[in-house]
PyMOL Python script that loads the backbone (N, CA, C, O; Angstrom):
from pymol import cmd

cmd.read_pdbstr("""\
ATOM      1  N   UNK A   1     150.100  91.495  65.407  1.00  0.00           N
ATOM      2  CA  UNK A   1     151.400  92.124  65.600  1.00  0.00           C
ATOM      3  C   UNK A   1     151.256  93.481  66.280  1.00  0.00           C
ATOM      4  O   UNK A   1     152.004  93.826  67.195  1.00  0.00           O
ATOM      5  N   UNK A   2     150.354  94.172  65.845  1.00  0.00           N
ATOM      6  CA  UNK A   2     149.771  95.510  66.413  1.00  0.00           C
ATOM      7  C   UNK A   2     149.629  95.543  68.183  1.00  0.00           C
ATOM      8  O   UNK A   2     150.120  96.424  68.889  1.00  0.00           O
ATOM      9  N   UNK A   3     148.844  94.368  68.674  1.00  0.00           N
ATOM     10  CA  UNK A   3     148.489  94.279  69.828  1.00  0.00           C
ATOM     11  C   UNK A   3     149.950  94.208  70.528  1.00  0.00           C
ATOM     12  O   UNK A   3     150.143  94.649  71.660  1.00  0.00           O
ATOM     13  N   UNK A   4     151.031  93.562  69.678  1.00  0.00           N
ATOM     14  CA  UNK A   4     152.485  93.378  70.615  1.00  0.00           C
ATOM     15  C   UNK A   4     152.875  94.256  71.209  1.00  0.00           C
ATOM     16  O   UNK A   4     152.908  94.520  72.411  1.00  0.00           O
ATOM     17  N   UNK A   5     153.317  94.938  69.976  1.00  0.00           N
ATOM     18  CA  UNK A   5     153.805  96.401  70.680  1.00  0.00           C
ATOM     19  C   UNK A   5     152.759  97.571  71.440  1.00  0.00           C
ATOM     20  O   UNK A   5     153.224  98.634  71.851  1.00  0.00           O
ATOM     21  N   UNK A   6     151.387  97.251  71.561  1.00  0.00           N
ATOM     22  CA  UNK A   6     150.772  98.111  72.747  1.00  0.00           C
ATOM     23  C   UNK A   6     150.843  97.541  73.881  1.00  0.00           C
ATOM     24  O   UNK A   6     150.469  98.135  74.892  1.00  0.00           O
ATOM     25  N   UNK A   7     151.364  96.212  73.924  1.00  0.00           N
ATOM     26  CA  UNK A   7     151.634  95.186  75.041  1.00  0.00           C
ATOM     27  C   UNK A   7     152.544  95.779  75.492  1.00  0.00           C
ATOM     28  O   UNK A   7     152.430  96.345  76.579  1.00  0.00           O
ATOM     29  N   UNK A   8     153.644  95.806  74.809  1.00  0.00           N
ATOM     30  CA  UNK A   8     155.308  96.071  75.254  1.00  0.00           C
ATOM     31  C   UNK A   8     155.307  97.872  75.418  1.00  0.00           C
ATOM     32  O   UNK A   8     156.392  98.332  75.774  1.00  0.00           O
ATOM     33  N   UNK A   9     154.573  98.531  75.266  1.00  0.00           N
ATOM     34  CA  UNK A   9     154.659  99.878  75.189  1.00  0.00           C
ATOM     35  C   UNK A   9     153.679 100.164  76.902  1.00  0.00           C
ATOM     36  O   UNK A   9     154.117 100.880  77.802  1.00  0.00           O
ATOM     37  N   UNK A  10     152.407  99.438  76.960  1.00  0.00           N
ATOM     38  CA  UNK A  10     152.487  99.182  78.746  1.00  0.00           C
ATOM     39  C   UNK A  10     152.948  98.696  79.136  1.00  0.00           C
ATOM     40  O   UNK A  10     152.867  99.133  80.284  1.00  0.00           O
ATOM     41  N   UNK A  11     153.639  97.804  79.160  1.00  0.00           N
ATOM     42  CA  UNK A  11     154.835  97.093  80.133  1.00  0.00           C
ATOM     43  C   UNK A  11     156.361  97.944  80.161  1.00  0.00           C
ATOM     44  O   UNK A  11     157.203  97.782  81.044  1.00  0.00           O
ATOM     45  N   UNK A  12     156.476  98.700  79.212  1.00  0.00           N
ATOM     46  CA  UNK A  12     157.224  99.241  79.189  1.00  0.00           C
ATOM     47  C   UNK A  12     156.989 100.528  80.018  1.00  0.00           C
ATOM     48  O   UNK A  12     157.682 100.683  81.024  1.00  0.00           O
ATOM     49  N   UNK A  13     156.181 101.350  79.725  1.00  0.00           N
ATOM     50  CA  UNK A  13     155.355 102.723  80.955  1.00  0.00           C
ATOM     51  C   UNK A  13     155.497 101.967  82.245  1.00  0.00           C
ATOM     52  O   UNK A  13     156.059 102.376  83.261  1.00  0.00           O
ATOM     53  N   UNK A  14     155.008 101.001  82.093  1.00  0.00           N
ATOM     54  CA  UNK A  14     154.592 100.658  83.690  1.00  0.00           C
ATOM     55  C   UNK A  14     156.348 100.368  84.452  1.00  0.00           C
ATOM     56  O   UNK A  14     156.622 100.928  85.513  1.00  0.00           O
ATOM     57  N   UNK A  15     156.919  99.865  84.062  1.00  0.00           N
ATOM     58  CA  UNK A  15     158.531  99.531  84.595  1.00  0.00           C
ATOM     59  C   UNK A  15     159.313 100.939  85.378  1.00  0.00           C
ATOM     60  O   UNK A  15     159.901 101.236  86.418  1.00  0.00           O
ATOM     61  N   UNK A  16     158.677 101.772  83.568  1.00  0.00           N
ATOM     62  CA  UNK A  16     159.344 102.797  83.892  1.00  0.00           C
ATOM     63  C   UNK A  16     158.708 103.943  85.107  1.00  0.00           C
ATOM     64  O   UNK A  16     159.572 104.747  85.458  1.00  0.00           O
ATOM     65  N   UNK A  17     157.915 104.051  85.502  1.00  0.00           N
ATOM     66  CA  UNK A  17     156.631 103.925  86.224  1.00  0.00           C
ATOM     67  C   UNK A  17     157.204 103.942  87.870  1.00  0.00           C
ATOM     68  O   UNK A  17     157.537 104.806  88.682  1.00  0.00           O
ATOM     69  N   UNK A  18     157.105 102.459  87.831  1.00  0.00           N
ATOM     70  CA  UNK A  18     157.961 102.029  88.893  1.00  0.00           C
ATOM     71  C   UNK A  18     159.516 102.015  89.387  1.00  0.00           C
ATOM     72  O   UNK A  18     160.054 102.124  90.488  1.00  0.00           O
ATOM     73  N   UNK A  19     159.861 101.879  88.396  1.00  0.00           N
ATOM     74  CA  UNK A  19     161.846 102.284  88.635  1.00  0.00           C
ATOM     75  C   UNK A  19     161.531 103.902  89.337  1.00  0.00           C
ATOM     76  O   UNK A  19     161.752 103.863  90.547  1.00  0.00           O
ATOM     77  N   UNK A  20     161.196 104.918  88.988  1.00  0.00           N
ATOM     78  CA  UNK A  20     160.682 106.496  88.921  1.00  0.00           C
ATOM     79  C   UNK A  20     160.712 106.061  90.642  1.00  0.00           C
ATOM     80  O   UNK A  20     161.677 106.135  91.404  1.00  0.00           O
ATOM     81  N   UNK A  21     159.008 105.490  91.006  1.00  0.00           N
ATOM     82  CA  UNK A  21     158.601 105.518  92.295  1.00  0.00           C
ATOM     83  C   UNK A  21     159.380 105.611  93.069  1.00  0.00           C
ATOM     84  O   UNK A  21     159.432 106.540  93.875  1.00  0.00           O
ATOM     85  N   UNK A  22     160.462 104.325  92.984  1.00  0.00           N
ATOM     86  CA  UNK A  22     161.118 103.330  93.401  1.00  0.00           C
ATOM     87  C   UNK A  22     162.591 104.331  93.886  1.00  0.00           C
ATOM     88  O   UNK A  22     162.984 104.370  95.052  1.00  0.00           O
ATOM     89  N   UNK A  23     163.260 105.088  92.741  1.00  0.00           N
ATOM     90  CA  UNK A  23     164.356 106.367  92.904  1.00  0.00           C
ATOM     91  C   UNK A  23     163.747 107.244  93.886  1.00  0.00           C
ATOM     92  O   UNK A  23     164.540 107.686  94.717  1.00  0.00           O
ATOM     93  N   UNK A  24     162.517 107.612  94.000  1.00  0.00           N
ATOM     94  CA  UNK A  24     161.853 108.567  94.114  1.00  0.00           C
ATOM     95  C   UNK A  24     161.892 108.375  95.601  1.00  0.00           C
ATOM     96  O   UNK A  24     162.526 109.247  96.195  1.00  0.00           O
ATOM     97  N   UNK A  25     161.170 107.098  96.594  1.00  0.00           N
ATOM     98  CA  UNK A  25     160.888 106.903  97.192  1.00  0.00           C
ATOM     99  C   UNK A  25     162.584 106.725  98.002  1.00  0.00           C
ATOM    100  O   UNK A  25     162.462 107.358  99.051  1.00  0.00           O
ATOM    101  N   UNK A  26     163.835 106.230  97.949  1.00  0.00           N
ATOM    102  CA  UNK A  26     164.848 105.587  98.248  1.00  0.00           C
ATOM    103  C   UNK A  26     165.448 107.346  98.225  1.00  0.00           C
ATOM    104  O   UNK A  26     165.946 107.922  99.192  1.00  0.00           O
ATOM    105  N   UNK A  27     165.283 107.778  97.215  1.00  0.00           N
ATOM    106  CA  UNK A  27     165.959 109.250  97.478  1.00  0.00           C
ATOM    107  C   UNK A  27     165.174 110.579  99.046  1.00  0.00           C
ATOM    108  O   UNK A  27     165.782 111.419  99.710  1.00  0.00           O
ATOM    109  N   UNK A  28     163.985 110.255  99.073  1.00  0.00           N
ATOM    110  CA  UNK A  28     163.340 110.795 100.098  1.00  0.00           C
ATOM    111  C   UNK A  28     164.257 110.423 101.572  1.00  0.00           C
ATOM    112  O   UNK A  28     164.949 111.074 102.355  1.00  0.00           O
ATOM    113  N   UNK A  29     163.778 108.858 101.422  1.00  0.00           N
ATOM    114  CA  UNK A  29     164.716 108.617 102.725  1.00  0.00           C
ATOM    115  C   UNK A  29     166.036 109.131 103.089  1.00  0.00           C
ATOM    116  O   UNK A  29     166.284 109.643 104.181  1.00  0.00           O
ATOM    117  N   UNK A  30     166.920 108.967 102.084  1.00  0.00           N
ATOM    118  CA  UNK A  30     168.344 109.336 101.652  1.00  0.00           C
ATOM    119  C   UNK A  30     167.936 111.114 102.332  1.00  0.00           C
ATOM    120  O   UNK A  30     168.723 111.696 103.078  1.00  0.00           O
ATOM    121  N   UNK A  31     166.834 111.617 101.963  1.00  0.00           N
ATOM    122  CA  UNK A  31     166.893 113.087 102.418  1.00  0.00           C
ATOM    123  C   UNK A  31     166.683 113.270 103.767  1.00  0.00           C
ATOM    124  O   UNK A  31     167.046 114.106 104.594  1.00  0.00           O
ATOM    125  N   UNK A  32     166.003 112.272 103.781  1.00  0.00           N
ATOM    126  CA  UNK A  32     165.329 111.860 105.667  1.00  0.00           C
ATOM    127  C   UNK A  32     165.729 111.594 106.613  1.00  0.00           C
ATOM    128  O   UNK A  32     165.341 111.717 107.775  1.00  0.00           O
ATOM    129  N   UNK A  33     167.033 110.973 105.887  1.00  0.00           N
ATOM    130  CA  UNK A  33     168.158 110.312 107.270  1.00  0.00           C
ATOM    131  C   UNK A  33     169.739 111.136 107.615  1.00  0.00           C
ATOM    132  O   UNK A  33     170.364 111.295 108.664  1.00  0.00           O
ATOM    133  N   UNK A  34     170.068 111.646 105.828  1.00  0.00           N
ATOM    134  CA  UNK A  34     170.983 112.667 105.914  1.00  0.00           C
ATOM    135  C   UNK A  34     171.073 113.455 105.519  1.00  0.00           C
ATOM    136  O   UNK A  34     172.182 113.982 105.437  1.00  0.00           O
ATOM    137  N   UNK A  35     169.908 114.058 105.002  1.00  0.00           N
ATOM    138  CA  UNK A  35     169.036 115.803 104.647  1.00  0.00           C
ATOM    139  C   UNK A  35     169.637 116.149 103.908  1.00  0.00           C
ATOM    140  O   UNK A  35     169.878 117.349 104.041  1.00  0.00           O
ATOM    141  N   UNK A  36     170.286 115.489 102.690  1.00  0.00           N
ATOM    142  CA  UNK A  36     170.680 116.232 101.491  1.00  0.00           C
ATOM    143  C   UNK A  36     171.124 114.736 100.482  1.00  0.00           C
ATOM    144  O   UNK A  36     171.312 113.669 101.067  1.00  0.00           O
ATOM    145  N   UNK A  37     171.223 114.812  99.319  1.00  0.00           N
ATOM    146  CA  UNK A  37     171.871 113.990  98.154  1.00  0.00           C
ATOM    147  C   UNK A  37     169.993 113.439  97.610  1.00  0.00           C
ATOM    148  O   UNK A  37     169.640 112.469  96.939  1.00  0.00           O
ATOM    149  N   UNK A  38     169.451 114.169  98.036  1.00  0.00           N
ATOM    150  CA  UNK A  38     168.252 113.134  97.257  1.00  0.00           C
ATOM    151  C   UNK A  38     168.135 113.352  95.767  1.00  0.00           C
ATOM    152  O   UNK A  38     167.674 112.530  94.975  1.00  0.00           O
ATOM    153  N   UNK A  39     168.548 114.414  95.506  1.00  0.00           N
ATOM    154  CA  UNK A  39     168.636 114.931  93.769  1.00  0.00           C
ATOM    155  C   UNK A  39     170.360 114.398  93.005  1.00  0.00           C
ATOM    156  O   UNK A  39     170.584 114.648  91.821  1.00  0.00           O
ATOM    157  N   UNK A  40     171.520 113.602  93.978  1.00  0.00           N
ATOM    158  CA  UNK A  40     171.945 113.667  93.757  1.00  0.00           C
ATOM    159  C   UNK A  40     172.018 111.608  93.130  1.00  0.00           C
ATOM    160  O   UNK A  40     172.701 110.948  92.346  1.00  0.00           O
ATOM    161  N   UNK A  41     171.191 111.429  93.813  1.00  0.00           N
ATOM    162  CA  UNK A  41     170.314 110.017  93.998  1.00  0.00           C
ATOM    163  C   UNK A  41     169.493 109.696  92.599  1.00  0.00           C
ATOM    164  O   UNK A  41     169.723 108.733  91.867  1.00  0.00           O
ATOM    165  N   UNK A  42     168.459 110.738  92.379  1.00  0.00           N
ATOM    166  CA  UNK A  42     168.200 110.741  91.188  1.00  0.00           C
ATOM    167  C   UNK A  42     168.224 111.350  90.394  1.00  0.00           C
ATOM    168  O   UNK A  42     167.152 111.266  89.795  1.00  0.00           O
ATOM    169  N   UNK A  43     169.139 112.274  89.772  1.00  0.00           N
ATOM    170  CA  UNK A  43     169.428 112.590  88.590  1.00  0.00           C
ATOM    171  C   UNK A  43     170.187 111.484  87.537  1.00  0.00           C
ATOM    172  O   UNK A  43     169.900 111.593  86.345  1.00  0.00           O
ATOM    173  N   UNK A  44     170.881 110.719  87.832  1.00  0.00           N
ATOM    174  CA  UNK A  44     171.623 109.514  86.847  1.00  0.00           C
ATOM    175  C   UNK A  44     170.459 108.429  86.536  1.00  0.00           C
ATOM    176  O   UNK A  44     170.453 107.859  85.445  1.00  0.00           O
ATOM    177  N   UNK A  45     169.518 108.169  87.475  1.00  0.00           N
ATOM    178  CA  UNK A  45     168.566 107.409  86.578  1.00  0.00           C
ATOM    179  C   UNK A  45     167.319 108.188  85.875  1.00  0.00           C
ATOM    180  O   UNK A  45     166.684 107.581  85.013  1.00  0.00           O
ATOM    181  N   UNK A  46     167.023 109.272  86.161  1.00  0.00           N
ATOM    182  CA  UNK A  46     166.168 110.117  85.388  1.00  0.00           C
ATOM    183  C   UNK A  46     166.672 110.593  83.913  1.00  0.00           C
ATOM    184  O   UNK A  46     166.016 110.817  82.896  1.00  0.00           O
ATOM    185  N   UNK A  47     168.541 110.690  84.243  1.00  0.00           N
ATOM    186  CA  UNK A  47     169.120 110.863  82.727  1.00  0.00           C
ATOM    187  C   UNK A  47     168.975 110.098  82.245  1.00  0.00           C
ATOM    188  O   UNK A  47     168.538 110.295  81.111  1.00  0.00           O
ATOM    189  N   UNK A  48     169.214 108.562  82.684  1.00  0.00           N
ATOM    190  CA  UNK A  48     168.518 107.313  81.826  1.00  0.00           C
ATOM    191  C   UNK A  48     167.691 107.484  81.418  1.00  0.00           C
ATOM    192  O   UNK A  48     167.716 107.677  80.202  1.00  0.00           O
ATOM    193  N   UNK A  49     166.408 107.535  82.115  1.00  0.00           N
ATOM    194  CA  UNK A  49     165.306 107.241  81.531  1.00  0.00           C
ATOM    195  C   UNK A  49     164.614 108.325  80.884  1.00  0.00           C
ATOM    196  O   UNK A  49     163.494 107.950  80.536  1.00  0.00           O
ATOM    197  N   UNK A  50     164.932 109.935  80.490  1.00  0.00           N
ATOM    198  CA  UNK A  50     164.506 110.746  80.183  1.00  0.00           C
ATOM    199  C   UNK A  50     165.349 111.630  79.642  1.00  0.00           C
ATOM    200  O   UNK A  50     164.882 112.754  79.461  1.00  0.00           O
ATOM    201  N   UNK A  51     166.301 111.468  79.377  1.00  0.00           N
ATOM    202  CA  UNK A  51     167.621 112.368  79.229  1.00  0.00           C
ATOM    203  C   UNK A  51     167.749 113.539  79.828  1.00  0.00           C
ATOM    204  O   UNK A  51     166.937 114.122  80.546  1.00  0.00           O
ATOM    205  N   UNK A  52     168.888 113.879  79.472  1.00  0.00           N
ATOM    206  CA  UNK A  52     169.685 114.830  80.276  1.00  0.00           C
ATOM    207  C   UNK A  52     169.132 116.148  80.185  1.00  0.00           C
ATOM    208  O   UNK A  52     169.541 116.956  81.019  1.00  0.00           O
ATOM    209  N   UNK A  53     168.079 116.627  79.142  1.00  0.00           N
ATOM    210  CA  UNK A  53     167.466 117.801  79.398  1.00  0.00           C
ATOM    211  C   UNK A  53     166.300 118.121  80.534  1.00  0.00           C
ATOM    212  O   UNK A  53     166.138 119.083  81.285  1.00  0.00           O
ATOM    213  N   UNK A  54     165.516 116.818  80.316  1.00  0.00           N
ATOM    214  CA  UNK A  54     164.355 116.930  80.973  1.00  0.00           C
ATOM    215  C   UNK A  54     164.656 116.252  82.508  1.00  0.00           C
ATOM    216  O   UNK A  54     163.750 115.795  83.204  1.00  0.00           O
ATOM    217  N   UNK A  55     166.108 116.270  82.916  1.00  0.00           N
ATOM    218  CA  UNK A  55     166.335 115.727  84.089  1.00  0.00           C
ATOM    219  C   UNK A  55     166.570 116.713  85.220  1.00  0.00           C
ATOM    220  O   UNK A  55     166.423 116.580  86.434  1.00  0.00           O
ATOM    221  N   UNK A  56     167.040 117.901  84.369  1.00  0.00           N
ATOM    222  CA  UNK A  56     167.334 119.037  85.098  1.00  0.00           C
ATOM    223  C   UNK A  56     166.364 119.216  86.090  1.00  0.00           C
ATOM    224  O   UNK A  56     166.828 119.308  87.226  1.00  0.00           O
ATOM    225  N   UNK A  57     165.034 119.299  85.974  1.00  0.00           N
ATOM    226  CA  UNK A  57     163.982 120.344  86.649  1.00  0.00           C
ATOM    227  C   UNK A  57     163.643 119.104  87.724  1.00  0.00           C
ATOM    228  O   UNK A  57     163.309 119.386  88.874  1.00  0.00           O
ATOM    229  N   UNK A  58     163.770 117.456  87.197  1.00  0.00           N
ATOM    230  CA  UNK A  58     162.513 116.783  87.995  1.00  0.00           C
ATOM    231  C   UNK A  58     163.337 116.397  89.082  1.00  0.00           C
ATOM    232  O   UNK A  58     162.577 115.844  89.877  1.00  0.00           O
ATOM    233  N   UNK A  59     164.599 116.397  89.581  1.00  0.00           N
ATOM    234  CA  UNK A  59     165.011 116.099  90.769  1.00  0.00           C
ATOM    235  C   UNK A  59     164.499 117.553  92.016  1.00  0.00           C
ATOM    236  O   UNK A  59     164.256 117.496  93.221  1.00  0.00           O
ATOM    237  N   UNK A  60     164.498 118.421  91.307  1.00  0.00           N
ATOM    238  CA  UNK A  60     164.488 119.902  91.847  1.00  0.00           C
ATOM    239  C   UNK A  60     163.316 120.170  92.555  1.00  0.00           C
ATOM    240  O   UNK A  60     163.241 120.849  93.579  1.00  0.00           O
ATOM    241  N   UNK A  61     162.006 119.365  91.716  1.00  0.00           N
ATOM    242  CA  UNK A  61     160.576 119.564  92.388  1.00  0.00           C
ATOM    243  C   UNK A  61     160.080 119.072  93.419  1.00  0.00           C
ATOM    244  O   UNK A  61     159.197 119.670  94.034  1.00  0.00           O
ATOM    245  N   UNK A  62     160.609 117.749  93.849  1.00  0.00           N
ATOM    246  CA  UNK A  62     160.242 117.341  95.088  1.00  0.00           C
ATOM    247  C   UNK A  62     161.318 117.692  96.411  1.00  0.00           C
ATOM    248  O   UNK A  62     160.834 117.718  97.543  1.00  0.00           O
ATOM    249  N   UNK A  63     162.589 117.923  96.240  1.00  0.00           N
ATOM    250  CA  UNK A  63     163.308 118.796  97.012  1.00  0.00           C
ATOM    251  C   UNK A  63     162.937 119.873  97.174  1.00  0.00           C
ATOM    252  O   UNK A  63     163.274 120.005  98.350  1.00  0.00           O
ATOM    253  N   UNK A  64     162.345 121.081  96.823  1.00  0.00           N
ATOM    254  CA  UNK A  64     161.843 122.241  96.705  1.00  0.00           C
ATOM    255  C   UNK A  64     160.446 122.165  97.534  1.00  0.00           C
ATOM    256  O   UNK A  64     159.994 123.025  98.290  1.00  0.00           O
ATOM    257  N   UNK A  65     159.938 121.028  97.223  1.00  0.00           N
ATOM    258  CA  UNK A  65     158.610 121.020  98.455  1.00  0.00           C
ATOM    259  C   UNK A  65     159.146 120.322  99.654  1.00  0.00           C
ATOM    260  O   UNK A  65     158.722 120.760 100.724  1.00  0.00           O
ATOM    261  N   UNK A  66     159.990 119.326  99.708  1.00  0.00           N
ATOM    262  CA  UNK A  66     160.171 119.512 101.302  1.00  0.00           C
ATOM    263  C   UNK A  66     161.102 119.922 101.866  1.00  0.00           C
ATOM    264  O   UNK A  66     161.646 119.366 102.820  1.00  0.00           O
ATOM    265  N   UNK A  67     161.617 121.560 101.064  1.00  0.00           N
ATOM    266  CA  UNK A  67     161.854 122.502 101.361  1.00  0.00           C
ATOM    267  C   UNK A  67     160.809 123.119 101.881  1.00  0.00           C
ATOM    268  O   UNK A  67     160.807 123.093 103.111  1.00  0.00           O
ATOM    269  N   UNK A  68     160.010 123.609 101.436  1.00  0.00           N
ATOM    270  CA  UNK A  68     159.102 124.423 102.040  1.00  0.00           C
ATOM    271  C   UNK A  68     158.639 124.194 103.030  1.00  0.00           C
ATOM    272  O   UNK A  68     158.711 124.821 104.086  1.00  0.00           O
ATOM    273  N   UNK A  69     158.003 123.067 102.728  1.00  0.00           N
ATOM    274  CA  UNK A  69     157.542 122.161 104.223  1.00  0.00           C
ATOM    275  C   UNK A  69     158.831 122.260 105.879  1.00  0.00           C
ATOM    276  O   UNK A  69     158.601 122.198 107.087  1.00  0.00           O
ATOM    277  N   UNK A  70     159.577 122.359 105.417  1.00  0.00           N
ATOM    278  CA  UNK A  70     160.568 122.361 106.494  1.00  0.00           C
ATOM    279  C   UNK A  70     160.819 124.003 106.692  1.00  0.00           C
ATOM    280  O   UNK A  70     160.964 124.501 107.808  1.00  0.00           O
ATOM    281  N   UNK A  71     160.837 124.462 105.948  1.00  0.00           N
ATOM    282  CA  UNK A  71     160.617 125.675 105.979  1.00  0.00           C
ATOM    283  C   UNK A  71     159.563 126.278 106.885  1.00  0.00           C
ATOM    284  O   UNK A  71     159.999 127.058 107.731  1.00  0.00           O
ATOM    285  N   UNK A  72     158.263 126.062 106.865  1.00  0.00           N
ATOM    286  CA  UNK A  72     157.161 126.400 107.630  1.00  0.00           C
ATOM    287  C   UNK A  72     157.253 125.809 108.647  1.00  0.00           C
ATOM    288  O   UNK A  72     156.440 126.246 109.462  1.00  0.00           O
ATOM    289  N   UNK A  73     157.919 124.922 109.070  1.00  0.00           N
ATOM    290  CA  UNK A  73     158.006 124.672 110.173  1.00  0.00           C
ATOM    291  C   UNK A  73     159.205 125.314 110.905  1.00  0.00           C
ATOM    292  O   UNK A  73     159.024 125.393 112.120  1.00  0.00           O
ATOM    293  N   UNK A  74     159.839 125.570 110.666  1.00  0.00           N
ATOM    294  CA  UNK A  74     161.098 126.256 110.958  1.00  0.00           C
ATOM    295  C   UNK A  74     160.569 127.817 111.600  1.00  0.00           C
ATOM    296  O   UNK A  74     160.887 128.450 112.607  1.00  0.00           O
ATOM    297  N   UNK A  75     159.422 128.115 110.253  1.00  0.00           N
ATOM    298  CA  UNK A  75     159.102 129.648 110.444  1.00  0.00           C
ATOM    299  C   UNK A  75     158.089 129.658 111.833  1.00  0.00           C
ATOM    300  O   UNK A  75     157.890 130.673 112.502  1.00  0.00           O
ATOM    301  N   UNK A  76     157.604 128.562 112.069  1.00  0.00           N
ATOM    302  CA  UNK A  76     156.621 128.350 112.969  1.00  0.00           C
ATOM    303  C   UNK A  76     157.194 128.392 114.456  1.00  0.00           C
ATOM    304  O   UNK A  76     156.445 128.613 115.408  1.00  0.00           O
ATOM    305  N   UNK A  77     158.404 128.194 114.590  1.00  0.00           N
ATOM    306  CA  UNK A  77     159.229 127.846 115.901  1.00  0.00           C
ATOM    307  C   UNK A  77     159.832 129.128 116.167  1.00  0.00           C
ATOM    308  O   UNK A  77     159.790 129.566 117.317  1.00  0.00           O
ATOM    309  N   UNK A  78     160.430 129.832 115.177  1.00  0.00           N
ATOM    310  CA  UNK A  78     160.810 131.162 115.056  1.00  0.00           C
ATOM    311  C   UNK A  78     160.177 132.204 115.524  1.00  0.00           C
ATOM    312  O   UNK A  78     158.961 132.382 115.591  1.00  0.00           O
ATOM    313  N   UNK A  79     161.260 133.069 115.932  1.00  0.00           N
ATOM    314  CA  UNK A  79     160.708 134.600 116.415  1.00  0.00           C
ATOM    315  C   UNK A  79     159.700 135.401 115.793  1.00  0.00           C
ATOM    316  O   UNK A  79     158.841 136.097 116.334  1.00  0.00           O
ATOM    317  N   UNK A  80     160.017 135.127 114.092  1.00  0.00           N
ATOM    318  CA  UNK A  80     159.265 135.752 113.363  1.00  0.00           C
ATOM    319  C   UNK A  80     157.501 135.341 113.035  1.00  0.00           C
ATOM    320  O   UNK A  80     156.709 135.896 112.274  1.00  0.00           O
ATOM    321  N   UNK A  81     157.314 134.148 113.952  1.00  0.00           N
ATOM    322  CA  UNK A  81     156.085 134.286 114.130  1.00  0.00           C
ATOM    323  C   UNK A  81     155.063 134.488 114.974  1.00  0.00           C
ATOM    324  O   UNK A  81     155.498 133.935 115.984  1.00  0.00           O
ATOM    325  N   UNK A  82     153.903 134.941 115.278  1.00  0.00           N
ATOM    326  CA  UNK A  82     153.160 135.520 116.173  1.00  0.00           C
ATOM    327  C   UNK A  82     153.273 134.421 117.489  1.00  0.00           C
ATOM    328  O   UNK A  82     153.333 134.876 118.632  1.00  0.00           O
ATOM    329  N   UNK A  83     153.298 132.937 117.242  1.00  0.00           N
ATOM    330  CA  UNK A  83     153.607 131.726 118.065  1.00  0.00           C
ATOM    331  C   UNK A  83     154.648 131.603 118.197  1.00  0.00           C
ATOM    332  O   UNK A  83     154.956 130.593 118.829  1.00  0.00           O
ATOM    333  N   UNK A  84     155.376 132.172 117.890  1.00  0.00           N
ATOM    334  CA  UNK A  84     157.172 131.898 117.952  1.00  0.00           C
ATOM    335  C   UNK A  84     157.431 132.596 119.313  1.00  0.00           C
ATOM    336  O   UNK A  84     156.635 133.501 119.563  1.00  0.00           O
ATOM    337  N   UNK A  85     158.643 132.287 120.487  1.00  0.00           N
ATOM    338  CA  UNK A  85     159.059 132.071 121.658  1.00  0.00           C
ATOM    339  C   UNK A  85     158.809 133.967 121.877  1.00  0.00           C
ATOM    340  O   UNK A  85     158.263 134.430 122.878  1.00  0.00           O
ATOM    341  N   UNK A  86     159.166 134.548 121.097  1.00  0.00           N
ATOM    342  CA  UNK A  86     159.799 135.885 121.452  1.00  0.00           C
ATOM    343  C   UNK A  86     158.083 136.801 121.683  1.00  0.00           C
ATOM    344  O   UNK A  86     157.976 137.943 122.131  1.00  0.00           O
ATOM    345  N   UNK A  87     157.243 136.154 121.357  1.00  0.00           N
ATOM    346  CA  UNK A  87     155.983 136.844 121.153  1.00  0.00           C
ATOM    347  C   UNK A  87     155.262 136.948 122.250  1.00  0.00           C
ATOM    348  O   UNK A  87     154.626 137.949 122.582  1.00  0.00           O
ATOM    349  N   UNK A  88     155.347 135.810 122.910  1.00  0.00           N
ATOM    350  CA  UNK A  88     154.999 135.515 124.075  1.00  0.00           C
ATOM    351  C   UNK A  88     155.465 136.542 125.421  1.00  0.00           C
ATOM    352  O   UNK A  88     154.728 136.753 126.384  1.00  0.00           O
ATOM    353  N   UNK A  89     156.664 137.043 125.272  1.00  0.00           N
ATOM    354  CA  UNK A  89     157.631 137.773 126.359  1.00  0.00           C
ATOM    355  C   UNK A  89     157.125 138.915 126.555  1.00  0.00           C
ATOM    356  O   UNK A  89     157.655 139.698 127.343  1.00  0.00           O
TER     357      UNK A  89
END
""", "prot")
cmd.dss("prot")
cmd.show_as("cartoon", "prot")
cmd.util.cbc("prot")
cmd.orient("prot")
């Protein structure tokens, strides 16, 4: 009986696992094609699966890095950098 529920307790991680990826991956694009709603994508299944406290922060972390990332590139094209158009003149 013991072995059941360590059965059903990985099968259960692992689902949840994948549903995660799965939001995760479908919300990127969603950011990729119309550069915003990816947190808005997954916050209702992260409240599912984690509730509503611990949902707050995890939509926030992978928006926030490709923030940055877009960010440095942004800063890279810009005046304000030594390679940026205005440096050159």
């Amino acid at each position: 009986m013991n072995r059941l529920w360590v059965r059903l307790a990985v099968s259960f991680a692992v689902v949840i696992a994948v549903t995660v990826a799965t939001v995760a991956l479908l919300a990127g694009f969603m950011r990729g094609f119309v550069g915003v709603g990816s947190g808005m994508m997954m916050a209702p299944v992260f409240a599912i699966l984690f509730g509503p406290l611990q949902t707050v922060n995890r939509p926030a972390l992978p928006a926030g890095g490709a923030g940055i990332a877009a960010l440095r590139g942004r800063l890279r094209d810009s005046a304000l950098s030594p390679e940026g158009s205005l440096a050159h003149e």
